[in-house]
C-alpha positions in Angstrom: 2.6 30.5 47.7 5.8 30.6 50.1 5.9 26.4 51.2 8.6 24.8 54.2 9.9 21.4 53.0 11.3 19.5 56.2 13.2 16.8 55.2 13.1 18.3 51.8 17.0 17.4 50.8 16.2 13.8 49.9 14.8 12.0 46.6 11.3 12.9 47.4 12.0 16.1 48.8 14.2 17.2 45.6 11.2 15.9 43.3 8.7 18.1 44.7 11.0 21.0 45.0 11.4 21.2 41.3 7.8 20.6 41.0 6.5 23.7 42.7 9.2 25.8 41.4 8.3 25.0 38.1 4.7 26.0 39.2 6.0 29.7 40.3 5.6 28.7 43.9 8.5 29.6 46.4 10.4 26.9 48.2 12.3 26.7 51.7 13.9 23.5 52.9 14.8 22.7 56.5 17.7 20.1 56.9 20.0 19.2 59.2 22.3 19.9 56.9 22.4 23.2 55.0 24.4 23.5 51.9 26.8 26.9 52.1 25.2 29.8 51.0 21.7 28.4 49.6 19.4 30.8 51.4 16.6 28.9 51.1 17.9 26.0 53.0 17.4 26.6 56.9 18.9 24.5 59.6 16.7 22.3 61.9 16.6 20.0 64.9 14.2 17.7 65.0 13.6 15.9 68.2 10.4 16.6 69.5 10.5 20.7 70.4 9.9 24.1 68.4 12.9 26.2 67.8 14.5 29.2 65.7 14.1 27.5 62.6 10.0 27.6 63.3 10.1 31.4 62.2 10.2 30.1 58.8 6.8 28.4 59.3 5.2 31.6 60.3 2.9 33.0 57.3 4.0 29.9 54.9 1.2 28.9 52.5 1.7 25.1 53.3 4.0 22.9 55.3 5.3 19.1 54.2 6.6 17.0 56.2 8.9 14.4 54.9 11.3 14.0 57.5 12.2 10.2 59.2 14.9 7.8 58.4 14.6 5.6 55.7 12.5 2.3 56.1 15.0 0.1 54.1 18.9 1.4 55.5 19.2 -1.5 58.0 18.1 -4.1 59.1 15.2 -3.9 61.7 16.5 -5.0 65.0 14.5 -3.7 67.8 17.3 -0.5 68.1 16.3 0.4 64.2 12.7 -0.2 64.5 12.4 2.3 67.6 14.9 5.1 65.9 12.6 4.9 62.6 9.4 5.5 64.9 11.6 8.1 66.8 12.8 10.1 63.5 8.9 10.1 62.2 7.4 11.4 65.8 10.0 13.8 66.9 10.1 15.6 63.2 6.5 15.6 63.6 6.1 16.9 67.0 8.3 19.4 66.2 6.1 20.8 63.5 2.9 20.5 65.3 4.6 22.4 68.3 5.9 25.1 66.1 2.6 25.8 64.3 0.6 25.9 67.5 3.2 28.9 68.7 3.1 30.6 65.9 0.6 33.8 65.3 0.5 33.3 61.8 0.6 29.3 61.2 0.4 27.9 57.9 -2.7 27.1 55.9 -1.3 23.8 55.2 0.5 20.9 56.9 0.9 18.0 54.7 2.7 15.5 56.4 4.1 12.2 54.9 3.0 8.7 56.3 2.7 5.0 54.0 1.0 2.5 52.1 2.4 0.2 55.6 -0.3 1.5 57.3 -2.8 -0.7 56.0 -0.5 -3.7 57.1 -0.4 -7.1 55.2 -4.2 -7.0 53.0 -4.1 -9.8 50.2 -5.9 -9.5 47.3 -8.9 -7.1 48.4 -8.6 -3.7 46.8 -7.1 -0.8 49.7 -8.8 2.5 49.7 -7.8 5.4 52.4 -10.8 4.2 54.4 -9.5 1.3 55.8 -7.8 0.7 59.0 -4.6 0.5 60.1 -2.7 -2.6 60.5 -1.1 -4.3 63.8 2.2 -5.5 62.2 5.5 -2.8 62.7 4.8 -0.9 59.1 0.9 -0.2 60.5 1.7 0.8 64.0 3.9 3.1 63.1 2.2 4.9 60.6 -0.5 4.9 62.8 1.8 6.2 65.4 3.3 9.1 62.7 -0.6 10.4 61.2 -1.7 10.9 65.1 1.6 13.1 65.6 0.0 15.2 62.8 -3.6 15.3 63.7 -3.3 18.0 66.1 -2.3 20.4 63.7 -5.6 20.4 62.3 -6.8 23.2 65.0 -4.4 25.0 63.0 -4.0 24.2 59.3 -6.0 21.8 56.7 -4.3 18.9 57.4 -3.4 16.1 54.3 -1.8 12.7 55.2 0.5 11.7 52.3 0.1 7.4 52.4 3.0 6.7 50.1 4.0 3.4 48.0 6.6 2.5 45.9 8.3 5.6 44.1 9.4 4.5 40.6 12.3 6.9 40.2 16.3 6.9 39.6 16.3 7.1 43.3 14.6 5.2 46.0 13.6 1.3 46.0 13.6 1.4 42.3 17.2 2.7 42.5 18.2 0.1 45.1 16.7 -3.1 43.3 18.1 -2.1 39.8 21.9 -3.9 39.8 20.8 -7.5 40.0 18.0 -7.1 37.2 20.4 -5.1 35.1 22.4 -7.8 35.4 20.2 -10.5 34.6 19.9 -12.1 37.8 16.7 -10.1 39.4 13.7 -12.3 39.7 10.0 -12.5 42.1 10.4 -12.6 45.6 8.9 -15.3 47.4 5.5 -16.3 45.9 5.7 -13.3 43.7 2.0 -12.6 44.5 2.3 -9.8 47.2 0.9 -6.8 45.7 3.1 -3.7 45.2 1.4 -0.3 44.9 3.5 2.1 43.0 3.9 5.5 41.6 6.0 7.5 39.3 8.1 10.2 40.9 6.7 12.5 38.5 3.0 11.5 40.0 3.9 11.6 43.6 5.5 15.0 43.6 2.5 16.3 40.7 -0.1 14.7 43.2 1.7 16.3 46.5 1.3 19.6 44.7 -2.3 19.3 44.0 -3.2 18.3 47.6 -1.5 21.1 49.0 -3.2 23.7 46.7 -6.4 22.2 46.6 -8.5 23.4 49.5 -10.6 20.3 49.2 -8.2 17.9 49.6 -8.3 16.9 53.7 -7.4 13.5 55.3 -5.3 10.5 54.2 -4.7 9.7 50.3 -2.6 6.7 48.7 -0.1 8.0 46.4 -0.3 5.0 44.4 -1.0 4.6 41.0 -4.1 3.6 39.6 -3.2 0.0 38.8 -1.2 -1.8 41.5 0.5 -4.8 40.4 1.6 -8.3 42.3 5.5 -8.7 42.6 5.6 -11.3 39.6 4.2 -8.9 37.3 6.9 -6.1 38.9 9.0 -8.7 37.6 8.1 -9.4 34.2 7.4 -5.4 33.3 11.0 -4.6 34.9 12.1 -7.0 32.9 11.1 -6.3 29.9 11.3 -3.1 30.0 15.1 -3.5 30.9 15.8 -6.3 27.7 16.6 -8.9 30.7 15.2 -12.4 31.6 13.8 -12.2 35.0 14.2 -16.1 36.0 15.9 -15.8 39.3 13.2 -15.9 41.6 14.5 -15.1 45.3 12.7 -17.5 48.2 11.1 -16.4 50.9 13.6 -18.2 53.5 16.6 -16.5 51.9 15.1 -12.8 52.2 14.2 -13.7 55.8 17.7 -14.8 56.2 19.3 -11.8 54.7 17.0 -8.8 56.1 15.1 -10.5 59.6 11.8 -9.0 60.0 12.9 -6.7 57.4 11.7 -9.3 54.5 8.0 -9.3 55.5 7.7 -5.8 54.0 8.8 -7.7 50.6 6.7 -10.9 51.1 3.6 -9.0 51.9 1.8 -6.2 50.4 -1.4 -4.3 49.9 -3.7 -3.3 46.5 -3.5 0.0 47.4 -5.6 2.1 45.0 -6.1 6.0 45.1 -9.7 6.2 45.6 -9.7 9.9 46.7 -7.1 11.4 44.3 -9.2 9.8 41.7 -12.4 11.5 43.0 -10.9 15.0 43.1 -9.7 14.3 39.2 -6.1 13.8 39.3 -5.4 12.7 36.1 -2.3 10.7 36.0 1.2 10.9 33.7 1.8 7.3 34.2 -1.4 4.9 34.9 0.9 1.7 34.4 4.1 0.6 36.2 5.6 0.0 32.3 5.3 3.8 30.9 6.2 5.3 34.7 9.5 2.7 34.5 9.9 3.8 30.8 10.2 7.3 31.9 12.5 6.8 34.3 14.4 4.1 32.5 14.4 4.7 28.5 
């Protein structure tokens, strides 16, 4: 099928691109930043409205949203918090506008969101069917899955609840250095859980939900065995030849990154109930062989 990517020019967005290409399906980005001469990148505004770019929705065979400034740049002071809610919702508004204008919308809108949504949740296991959380992370997924609900009058409508890519991009990229060098180590207690997935799993498991008509509603793109921060730790470790005794406390993260930190010092045992149900079989079902493959 023809499938719009917007946001589709970053880490995520190139991942799945390859990944439905290799599958024989045709792929159209829209960015804000077009490379010269690639056809099959379209210019877009997002902030809030339809516009010419929308004809490229018109007809597609699915739609993914993965548009909004990243959650880790900056530091969250109240400015950054309300520009990350404002990238999300006006990327999103703008697709559910465009689709609703359009006489031939697309069969599927598939539109990112996060593992944050469930908000700090201890030790219980996570599945998609619990609510949201009242701390920033869960308000504003919250805020982000109820821009995209109202393309369900037009389009099967999947919610992509995201945690911890493991890939040479992202936060795996980002927290690299100091274990490389020897110095990385637990932050805080070390027993905030971290729901992750391989790159290769988030873009093969994005694929599947857009192609599989039974796939509706939120799903955690997690893997199938979450693991606290310590054991992060050790496995990076390990799997990088380098002691790990460096722990980071909690008072130093909070005065480094501000409100920032308690998406490190807290967590949730996010486990994908539903992609397991529709028999998703995973390429990496531990954080050791989907850091191997990104790291040996």
């Amino acid at each position: 099928m023809r499938i719009v990517i917007a946001g589709g020019s970053g880490f995520l967005g190139r991942a799945l691109r390859q990944t439905l290409g290799d599958a024989g399906h045709q792929v159209e980005i829209l960015t804000r930043r077009p490379r010269p001469g690639r056809k099959d990148e379209l210019p877009w505004q997002p902030n809030g409205a339809s516009g010419p770019w929308a004809r490229a929705l018109s007809g597609a065979g699915a739609v993914v949203n993965l548009a909004g400034e990243g959650i880790a740049d900056k530091r969250w002071t109240a400015a950054r918090k309300q520009a990350l809610l404002k990238s999300r919702l006006d990327a999103t508004n703008s697709l559910v506008k465009a689709m609703a204008e359009l006489p031939a919308p697309p069969g599927v809108f598939a539109s990112a969101s996060g593992v944050g949504y469930y908000g700090p949740t201890g030790d219980e296991p996570i599945t998609e069917a619990a609510p949201a959380g009242h701390d920033f992370l869960g308000e504003m997924a919250s805020a982000w899955e109820d821009a995209a609900a109202p393309a369900a009058a037009h389009a099967r409508v999947v919610l992509l609840r995201t945690g911890l890519v493991m890939g040479s991009e992202g936060a795996l990229g980002k927290m690299l250095l100091p274990f490389k060098l020897g110095v990385g180590g637990r932050l805080g207690s070390g027993t905030q859980w971290m729901p992750w997935i391989s790159v290769d799993d988030w873009a093969g498991l994005t694929a599947r939900l857009i192609t599989d008509d039974t796939a509706r509603g939120a799903f955690n793109l997690s893997g199938p065995a979450p693991v606290t921060n310590a054991e992060f730790t050790r496995t990076l470790g390990r799997v990088l030849g380098r002691p790990t005794i460096f722990p980071v406390p909690a008072f130093a993260l909070r005065l480094a990154l501000g409100e920032l930190s308690d998406a490190l010092l807290t967590g949730q045992r996010a486990v994908p109930e539903k992609a397991l149900a529709l028999g998703y079989q995973f390429r990496h079902a531990t954080l050791e062989a989907a850091l191997r493959a990104v790291l040996d």
